[in-house]
C-alpha positions in Angstrom: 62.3 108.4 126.3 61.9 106.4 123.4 59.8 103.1 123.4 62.2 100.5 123.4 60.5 98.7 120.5 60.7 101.9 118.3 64.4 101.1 117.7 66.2 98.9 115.4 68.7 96.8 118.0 71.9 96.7 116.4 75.0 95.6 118.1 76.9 98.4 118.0 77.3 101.8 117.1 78.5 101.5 113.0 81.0 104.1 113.6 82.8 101.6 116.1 82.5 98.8 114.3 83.9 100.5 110.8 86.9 101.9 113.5 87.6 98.2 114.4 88.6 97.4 111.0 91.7 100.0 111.5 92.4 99.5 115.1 92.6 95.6 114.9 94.4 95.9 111.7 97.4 98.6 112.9 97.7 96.1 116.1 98.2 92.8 113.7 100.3 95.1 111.7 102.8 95.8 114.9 102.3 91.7 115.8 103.0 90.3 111.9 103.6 93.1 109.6 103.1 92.3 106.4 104.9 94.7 103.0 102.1 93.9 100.3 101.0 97.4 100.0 104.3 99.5 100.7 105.8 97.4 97.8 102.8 97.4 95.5 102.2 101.1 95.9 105.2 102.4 97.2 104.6 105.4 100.4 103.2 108.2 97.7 101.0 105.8 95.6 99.7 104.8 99.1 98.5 108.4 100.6 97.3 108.9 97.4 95.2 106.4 96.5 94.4 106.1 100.4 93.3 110.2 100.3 91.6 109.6 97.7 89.7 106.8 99.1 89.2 108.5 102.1 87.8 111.4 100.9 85.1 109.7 98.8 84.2 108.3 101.7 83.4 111.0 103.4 81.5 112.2 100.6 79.5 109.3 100.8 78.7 109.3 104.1 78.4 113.3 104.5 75.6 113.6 101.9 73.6 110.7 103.8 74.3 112.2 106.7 73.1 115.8 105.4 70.0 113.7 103.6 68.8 112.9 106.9 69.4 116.1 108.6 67.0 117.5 105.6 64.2 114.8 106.4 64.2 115.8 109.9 64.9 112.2 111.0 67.3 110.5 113.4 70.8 110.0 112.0 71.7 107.7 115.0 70.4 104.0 114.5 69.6 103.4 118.0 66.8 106.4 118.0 63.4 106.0 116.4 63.3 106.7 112.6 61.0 109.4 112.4 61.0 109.8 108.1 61.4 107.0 105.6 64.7 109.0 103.6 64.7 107.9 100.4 65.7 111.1 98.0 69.1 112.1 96.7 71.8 109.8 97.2 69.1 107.8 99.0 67.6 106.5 95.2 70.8 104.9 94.5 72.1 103.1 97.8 70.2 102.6 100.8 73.1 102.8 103.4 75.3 105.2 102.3 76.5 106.4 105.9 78.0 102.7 106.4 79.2 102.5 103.3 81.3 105.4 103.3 82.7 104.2 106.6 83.8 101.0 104.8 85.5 103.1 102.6 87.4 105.2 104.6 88.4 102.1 106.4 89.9 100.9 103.3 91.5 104.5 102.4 93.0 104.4 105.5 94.4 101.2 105.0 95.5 101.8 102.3 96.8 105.3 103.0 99.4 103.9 106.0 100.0 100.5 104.0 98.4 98.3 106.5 97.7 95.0 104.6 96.0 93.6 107.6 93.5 96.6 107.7 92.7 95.7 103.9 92.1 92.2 105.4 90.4 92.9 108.7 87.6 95.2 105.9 85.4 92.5 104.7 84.7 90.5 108.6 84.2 94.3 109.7 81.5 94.9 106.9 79.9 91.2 107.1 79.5 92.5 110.9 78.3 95.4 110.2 75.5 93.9 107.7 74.5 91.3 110.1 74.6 93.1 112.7 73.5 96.6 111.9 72.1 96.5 108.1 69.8 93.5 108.5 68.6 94.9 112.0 67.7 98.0 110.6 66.0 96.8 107.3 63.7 94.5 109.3 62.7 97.4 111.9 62.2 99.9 108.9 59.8 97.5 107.4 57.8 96.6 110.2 57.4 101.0 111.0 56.9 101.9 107.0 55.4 98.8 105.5 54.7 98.7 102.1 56.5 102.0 100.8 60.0 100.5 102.7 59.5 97.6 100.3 58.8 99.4 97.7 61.7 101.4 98.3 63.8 98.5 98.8 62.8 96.9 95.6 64.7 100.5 93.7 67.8 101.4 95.5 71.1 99.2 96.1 71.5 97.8 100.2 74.9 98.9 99.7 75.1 100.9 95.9 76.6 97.7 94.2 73.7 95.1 95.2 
């Protein structure tokens, strides 16, 4: 069993909280739909720009998925980090798993029109930072110390700042 203290506390599994964007979005668009999307993009401009989105962010997320599988380190956040991952798409942004939720969120958003998905995106990720990314940042710097700062100091919390 892992000691309690070995782990980062975050609120939630990411997964869920990236799926919340879409759920609560779809139910406010049955409540108050809105057309922003459907006339911007029209049905085909949607699944394609929404596909597209989608599928980067499975790329995304996939090769920081595979990074840690490579490091031999725990890819769920409520286990013990075992390996400070910090190569391949690692040296550019520090959380690409969570980011590459956010963007599938949007792609699906985008991909069925829902406007209120789009809108739901940026509470969702604000959660998810606070409540998942901060968490996490402070743990891995209290178990790796200096070379987690160090780290910190090169590579993007989320690839844009």
């Amino acid at each position: 069993m892992a000691d309690r203290k070995d782990i980062p506390g975050i609120i939630a599994p990411p997964p869920l909280i990236a799926l919340a964007a879409v759920l609560i979005g779809v139910l406010l668009d049955r409540l108050m739909p809105l057309d922003g999307l459907a006339t911007l993009l029209r049905p085909w401009g949607c699944g394609f720009v929404g596909g597209v989105l989608v599928a980067s962010g499975l790329a995304i997320g996939l090769a920081g998925r595979q990074r840690f599988v490579e490091a031999d380190t725990n890819i769920n956040p409520w286990k013990p980090a075992l390996h400070l991952t910090t190569a391949g798409i690692y040296r550019y942004v520090r959380n690409p798993m969570y980011v590459g939720m956010l963007v599938i969120a949007v792609g699906l958003g985008v991909a069925f029109a829902s406007d209120w998905t789009l809108v739901m995106v940026p509470p969702v990720a604000f959660v998810m930072h606070f409540g998942v990314v901060v968490r996490e940042e402070r743990y891995l710097e209290a178990k790796f110390g200096e070379p987690y700062r160090q780290y910190k100091a090169r590579a993007a919390r989320w690839g844009i700042c």
